[in-house]
C-alpha angles and dihedrals in degrees: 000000000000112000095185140346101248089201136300105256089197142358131185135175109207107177129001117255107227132206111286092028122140119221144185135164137225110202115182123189100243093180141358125205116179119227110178131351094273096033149054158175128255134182109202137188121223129205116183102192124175116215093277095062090255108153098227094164129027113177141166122207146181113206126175108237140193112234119239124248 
């Protein structure tokens, strides 16, 4: 679960999604820092992709996020 979105380090948008488009995203933890004992840090890459493979979104972020268990 996210907390709070610490900052984007980059954004880019690459190509436009048109109506009709199909997307999905692939999203891969590039890095954890703890906090606190019930929280911590993340930084994620993010790939926005459409149904022919083209990369519409690339991000990097940095969310605040509860530990499980």
């Amino acid at each position: 679960m996210e907390l709070a979105m610490l900052g984007a380090e980059s954004l880019e948008f690459t190509n436009p999604v048109s109506v009709g488009d199909e997307i999905r995203t692939h999203v891969e933890v590039m890095e954890t820092s703890p906090m606190s004992s019930d929280r911590g840090g993340v930084v994620l890459d993010w790939i926005v992709l459409t149904h022919n493979d083209d990369v519409v979104i690339e991000m990097t972020s940095s969310p605040f996020v509860k530990k499980r268990g």
